[in-house]
C-alpha positions as CSV (number, residue, x, y, z in Angstrom):
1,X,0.0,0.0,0.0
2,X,2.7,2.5,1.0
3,X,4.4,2.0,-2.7
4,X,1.5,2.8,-4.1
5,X,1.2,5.7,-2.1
6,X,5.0,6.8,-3.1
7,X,4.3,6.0,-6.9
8,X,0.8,8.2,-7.0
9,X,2.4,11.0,-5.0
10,X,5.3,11.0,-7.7
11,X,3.1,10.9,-10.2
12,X,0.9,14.1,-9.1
13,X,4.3,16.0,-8.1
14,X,5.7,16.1,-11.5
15,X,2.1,16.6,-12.8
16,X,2.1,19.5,-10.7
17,X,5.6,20.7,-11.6
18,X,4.5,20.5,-15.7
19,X,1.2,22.2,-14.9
20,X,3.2,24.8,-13.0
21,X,5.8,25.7,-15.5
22,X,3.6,25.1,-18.8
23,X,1.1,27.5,-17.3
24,X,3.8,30.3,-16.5
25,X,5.2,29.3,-19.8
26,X,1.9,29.9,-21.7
27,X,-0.9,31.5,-19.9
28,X,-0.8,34.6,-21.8
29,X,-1.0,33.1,-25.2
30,X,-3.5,30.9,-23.9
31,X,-5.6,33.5,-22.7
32,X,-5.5,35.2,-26.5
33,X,-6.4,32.2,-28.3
34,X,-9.3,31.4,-25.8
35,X,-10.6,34.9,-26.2
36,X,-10.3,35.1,-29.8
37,X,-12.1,31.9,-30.3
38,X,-15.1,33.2,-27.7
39,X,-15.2,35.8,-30.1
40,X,-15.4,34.6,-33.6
41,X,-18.1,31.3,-32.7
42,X,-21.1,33.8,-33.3
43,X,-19.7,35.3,-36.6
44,X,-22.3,34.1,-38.6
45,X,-25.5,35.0,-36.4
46,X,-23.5,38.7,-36.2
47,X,-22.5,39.1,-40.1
48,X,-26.5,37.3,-41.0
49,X,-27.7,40.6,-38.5
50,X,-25.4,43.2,-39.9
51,X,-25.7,41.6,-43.6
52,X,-29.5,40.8,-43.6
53,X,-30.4,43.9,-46.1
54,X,-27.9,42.5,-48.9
55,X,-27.6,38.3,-48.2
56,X,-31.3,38.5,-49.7
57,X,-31.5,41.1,-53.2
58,X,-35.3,41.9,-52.9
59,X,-35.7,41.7,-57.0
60,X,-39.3,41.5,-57.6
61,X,-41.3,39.1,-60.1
62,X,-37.9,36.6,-60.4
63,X,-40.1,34.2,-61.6
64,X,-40.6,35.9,-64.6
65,X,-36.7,37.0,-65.3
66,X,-33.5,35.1,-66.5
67,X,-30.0,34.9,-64.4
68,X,-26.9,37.1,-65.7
69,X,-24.5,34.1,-66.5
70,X,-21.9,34.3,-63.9
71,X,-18.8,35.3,-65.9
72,X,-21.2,38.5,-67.3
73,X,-21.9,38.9,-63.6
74,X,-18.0,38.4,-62.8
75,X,-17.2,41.1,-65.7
76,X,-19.8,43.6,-64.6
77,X,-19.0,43.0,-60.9
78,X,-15.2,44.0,-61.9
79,X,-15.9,47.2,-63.7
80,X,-18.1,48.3,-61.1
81,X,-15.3,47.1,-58.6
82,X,-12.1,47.3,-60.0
83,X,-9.0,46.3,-58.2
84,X,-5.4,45.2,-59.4
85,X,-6.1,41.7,-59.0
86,X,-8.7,39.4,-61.3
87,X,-11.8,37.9,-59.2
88,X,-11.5,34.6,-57.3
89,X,-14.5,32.5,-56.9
90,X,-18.1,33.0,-56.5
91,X,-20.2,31.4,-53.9
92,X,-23.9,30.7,-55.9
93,X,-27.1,29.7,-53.8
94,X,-29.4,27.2,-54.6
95,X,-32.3,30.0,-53.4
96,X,-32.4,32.1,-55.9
97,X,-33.8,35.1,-53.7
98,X,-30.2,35.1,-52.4
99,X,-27.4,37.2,-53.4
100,X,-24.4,36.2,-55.2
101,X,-21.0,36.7,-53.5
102,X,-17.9,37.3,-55.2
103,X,-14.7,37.2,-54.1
104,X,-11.3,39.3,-54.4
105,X,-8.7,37.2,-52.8
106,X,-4.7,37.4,-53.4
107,X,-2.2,35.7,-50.5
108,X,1.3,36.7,-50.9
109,X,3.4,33.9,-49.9
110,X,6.5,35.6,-49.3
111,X,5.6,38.3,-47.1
112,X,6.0,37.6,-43.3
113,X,3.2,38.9,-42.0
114,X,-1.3,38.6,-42.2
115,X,-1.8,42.0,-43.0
116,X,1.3,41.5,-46.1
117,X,0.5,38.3,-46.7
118,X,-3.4,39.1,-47.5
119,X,-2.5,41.3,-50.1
120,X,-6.4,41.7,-50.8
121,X,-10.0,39.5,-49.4
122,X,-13.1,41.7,-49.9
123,X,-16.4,39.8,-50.5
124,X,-19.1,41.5,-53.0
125,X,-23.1,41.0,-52.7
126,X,-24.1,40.9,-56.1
127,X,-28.2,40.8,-57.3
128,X,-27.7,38.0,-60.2
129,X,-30.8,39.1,-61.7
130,X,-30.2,42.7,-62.6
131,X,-26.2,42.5,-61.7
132,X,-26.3,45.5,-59.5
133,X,-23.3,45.1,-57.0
134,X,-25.4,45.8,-53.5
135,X,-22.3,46.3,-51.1
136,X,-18.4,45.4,-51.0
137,X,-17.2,44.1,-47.2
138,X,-13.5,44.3,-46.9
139,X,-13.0,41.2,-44.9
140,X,-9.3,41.9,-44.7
141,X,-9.6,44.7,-42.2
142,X,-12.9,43.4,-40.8
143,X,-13.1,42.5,-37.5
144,X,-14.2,38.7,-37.5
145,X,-11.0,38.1,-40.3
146,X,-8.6,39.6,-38.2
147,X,-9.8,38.0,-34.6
148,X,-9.7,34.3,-36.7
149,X,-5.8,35.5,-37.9
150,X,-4.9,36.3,-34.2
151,X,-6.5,33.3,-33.1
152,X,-4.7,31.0,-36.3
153,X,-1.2,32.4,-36.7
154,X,-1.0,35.7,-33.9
155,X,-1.2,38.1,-37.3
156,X,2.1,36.3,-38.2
157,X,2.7,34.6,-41.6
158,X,0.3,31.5,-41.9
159,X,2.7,29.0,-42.6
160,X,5.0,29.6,-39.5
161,X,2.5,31.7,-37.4
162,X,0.6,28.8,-37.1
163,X,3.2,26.9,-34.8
164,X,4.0,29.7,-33.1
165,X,-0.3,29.5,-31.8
166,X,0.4,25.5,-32.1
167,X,3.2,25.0,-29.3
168,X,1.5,26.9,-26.6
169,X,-1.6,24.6,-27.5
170,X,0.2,21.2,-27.3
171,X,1.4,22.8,-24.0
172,X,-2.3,22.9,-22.6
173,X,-3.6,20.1,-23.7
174,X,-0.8,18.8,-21.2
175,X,-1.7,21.2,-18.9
176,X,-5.2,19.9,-19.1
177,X,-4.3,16.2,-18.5
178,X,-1.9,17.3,-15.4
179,X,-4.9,19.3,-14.1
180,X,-7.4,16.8,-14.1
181,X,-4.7,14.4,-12.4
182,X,-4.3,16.8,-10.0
183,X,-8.1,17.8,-9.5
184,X,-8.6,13.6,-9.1
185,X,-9.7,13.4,-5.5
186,X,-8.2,10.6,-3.4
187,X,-11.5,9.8,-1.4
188,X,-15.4,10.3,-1.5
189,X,-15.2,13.2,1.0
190,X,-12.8,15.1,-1.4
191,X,-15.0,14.3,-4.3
192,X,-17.9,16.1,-2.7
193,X,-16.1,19.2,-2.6
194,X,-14.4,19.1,-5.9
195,X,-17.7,18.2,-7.9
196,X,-19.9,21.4,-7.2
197,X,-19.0,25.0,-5.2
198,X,-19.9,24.8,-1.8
199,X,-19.4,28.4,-1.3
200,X,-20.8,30.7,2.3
201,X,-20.8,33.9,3.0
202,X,-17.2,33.0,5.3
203,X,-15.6,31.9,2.3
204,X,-12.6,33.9,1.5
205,X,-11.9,35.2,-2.3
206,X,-8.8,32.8,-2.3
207,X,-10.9,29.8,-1.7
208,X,-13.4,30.9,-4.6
209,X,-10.6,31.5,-6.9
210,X,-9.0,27.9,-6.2
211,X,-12.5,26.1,-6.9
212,X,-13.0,28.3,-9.9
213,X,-9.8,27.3,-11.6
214,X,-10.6,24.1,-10.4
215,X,-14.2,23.1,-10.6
216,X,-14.7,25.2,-13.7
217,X,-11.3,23.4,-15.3
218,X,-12.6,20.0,-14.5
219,X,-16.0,20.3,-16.0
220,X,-14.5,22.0,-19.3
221,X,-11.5,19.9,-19.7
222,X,-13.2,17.3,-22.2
223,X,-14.3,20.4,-24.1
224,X,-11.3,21.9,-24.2
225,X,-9.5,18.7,-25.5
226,X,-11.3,18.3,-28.3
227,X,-11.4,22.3,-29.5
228,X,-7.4,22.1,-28.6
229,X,-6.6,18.9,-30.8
230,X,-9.6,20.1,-33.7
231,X,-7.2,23.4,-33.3
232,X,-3.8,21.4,-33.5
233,X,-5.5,19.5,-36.7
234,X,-4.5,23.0,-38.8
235,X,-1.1,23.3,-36.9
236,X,0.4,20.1,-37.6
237,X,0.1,17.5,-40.7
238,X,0.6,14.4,-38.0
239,X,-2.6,15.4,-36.1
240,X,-4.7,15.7,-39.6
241,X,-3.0,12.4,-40.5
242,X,-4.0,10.6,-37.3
243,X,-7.4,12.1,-37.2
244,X,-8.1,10.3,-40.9
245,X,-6.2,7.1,-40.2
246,X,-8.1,6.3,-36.6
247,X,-11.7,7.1,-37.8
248,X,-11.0,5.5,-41.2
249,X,-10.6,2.0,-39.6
250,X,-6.3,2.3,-40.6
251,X,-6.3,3.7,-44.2
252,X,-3.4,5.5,-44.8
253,X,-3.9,7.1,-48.3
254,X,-6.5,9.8,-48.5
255,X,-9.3,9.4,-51.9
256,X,-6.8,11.2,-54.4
257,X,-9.1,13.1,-57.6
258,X,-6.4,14.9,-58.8
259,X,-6.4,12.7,-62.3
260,X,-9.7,13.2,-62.5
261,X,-8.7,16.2,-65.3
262,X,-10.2,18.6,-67.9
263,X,-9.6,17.2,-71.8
264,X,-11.4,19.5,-73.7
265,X,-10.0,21.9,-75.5
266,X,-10.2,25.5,-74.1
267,X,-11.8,26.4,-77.3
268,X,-14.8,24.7,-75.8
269,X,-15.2,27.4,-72.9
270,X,-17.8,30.2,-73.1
271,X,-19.5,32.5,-71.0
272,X,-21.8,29.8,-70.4
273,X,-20.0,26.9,-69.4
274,X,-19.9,28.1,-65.3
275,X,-23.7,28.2,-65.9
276,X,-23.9,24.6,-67.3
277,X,-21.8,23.7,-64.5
278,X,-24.2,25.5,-61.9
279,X,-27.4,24.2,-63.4
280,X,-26.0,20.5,-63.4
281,X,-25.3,21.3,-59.8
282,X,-28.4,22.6,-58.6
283,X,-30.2,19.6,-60.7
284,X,-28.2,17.3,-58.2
285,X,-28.7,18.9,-55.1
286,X,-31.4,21.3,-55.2
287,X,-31.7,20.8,-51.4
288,X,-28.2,22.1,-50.8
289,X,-27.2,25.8,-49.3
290,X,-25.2,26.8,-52.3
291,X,-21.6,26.1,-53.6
292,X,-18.6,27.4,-54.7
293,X,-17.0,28.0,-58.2
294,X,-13.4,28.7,-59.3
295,X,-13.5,31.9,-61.9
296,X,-10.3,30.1,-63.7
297,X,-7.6,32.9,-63.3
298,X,-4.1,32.9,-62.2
299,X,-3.2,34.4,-58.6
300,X,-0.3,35.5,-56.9
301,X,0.0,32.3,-55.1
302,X,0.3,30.3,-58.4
303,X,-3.7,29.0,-57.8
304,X,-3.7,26.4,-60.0
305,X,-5.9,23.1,-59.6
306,X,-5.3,19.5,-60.6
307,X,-9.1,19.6,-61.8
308,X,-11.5,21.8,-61.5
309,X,-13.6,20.9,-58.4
310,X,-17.2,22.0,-57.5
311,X,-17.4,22.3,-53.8
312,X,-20.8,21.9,-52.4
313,X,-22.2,23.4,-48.9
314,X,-25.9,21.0,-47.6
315,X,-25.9,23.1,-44.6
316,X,-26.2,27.0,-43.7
317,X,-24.5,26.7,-40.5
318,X,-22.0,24.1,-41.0
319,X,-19.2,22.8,-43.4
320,X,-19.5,19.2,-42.5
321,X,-21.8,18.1,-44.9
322,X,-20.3,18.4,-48.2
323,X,-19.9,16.9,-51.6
324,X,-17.4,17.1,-54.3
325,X,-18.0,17.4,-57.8
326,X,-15.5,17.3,-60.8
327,X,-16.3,19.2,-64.3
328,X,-14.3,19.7,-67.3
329,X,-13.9,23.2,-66.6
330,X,-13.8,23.5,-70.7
331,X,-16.7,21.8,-72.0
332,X,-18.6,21.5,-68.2
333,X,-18.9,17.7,-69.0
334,X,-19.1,16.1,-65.5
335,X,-16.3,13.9,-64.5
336,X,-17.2,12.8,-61.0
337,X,-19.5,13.1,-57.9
338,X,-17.9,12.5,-54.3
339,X,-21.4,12.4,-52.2
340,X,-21.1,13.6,-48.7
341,X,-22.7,9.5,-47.8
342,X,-20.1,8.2,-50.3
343,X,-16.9,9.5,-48.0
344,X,-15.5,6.6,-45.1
345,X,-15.5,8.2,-41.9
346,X,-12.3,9.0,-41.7
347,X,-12.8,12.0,-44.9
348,X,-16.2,13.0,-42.8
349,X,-14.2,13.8,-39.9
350,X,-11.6,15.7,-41.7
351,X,-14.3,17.4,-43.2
352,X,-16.2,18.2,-39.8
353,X,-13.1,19.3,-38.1
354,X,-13.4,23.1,-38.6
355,X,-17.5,22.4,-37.7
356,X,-16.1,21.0,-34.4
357,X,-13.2,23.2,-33.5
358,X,-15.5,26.2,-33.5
359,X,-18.4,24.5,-32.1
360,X,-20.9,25.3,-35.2
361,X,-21.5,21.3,-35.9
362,X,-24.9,20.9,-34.1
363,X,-25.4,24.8,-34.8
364,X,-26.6,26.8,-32.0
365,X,-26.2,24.4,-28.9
366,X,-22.9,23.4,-29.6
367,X,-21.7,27.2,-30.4
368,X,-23.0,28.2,-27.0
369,X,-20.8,25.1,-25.5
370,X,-17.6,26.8,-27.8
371,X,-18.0,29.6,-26.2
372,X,-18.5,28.9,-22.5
373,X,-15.5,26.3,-22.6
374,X,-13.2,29.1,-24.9
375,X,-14.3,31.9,-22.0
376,X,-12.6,29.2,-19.0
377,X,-10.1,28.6,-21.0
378,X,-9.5,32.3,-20.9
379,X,-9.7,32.0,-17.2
380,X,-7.7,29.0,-16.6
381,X,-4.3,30.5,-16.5
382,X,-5.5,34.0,-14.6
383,X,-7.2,31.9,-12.0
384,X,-4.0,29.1,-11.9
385,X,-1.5,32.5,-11.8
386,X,-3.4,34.0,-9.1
387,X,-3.4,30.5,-7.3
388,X,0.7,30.3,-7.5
389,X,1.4,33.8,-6.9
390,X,-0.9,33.7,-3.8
391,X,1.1,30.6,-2.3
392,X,4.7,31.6,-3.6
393,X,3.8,35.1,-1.7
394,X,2.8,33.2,1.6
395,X,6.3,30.9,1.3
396,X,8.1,34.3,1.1
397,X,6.7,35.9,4.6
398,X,7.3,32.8,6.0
């Protein structure tokens, strides 16, 4: 009994010790990347709010008018909008009372820095019925773009940035283990107390701040694991890797399209072929939100694509549910269909990671989860500081 004793007190001391220093270490970034998560969960309900007058473009008597083709929309949408740089993509709804949105979007890959590195991102609300461009949001500057950036890559260049937010969050999800190993009581008496807050008017601040950090830790720390390890997922390649091969039953190859390839001539394109492309889309899932189609030009960052892929969006509030469909981006002969119920289990997870990581997968009840847990996460190190500073202070009178 006494060795097992020795071993478990060994065990919680250098748990201690590792959620000591990792917390000193990186309480502060922790703090910023909890916060900035609290804050971006809600940004669709906020942008739907703020964006209600132009997401829907009010044309009367549609039933009686014909759609601009998209690439007339994409021309007019550019002389009524012009910039350096050629348009992106355009998102197209399946409800045609919707707006259109197009897309400026030009990343720099050698600058060293978010605002540098997005050399330009501005979304445009387009009426596809009369092509009238209803607003322009520059989601560069906008407040939403930069809190994700802050959260993804502290406003540093995405492909380093990103381990510089990814370190201090392999170093709480340790933190997290070592703190429920150390919250563990030893007995049912302790358990009472570490379950709920017993709190009376004779309990001292101190006290409420230790079961705070505590109680509030416990409860969140599943939570908090899975929005850590969903947010590792875009840090580190071995995390996406593992994700795919543990809930694909062991596959080790991801479903590869890339020969799945245009071999018409471009003589075949015309102003029409991104509307062939939309219609056979919309006649294969009418049900869906909307989805997303690649205007063809060349970008800074040498956007060029092994096919030319139709993603497809079921769901308002959620990525998770998606298909893939492949054209001829020439002749807009279709080449394949990846259905959402076709993918193993392993490609729906990938694809649900983002859902999960910022708690939009069951829409509204699991967003209001994201955002509790991401506001104690917040707290977790200010409490834990506040904890060690009051003890170290007490060991220093005495």
């Amino acid at each position: 009994m006494s060795l097992k004793k020795k071993k478990k007190s060994f065990f919680k001391y250098w748990s201690a010790k590792l959620h000591l220093w990792f917390g000193l270490a990186v309480g502060i970034p922790v703090v910023i990347i909890s916060i900035t998560g609290a804050l971006y969960v809600f940004k669709d309900e906020v942008e739907n709010f703020t964006r209600q007058d132009v997401i829907y473009h009010h044309e009367p008597n549609i039933g009686s008018k014909k759609l601009i083709p998209i690439s007339v929309l994409a021309e007019r949408v550019a002389k009524a909008c012009p910039e350096d740089y050629p348009l992106h993509w355009v998102d197209v709804p399946t409800d045609v009372t919707r707006s259109y949105k197009y897309y400026y979007y030009e990343h720099n890959p050698d600058a060293w820095n978010y605002f540098d590195e997005t050399v330009i991102y501005k979304t445009i609300y387009v009426n596809p019925f009369s092509g009238e461009v209803l607003r322009v949001y520059d989601e560069k500057m906008g407040f939403f773009n930069i809190v994700k950036m802050i959260h993804f890559s502290f406003l540093l260049k995405s492909e380093w940035g990103k381990y510089v937010v990814g370190i201090p969050v392999c170093l709480f999800v340790i933190m997290l283990i070592t703190g429920v190993v150390l919250w563990w009581p030893r007995n049912k008496a302790g358990r009472k107390q570490r379950f709920q807050f017993a709190w009376k008017s004779t309990t001292k601040p101190k006290r409420k701040n230790y079961d705070l950090h505590n109680i509030l830790g416990f409860y969140s720390s599943i939570f908090a694991l899975i929005f850590a390890i969903t947010g590792l997922f875009y840090c580190f390649f071995i995390v996406q890797a593992m994700v795919y091969v543990v809930f694909s039953g062991g596959e080790t190859v991801y479903p590869d399209r890339s020969h799945i390839t245009t071999t018409a001539p471009e003589s075949e394109r015309t102003l029409y072929t991104l509307d062939s492309i939309a219609n056979q889309v919309k006649r294969l899932y009418p049900d869906s939100y909307q989805f997303s189609l690649d205007l063809g030009d060349e970008h800074m960052d040498d956007h060029v694509h092994p096919n030319f892929e139709v993603y497809v969006k079921h769901l308002s509030y959620s990525y998770h549910k998606a298909s893939h469909i492949v054209f001829d981006e020439h002749s807009g002969e279709l080449l394949h269909i990846h259905d959402h119920n076709d993918k193993n289990l392993g490609e729906k997870m990938v694809s649900a990671n983002y859902d999960i990581h910022v708690g939009s997968v069951f829409n509204l009840p699991t967003k209001i989860i994201a955002f509790l847990v991401s506001l104690i996460c917040a707290s977790l190190p200010i409490t834990g500081f506040m904890i060690w500073y009051g003890r170290r202070k007490k060991l220093l009178k005495d």
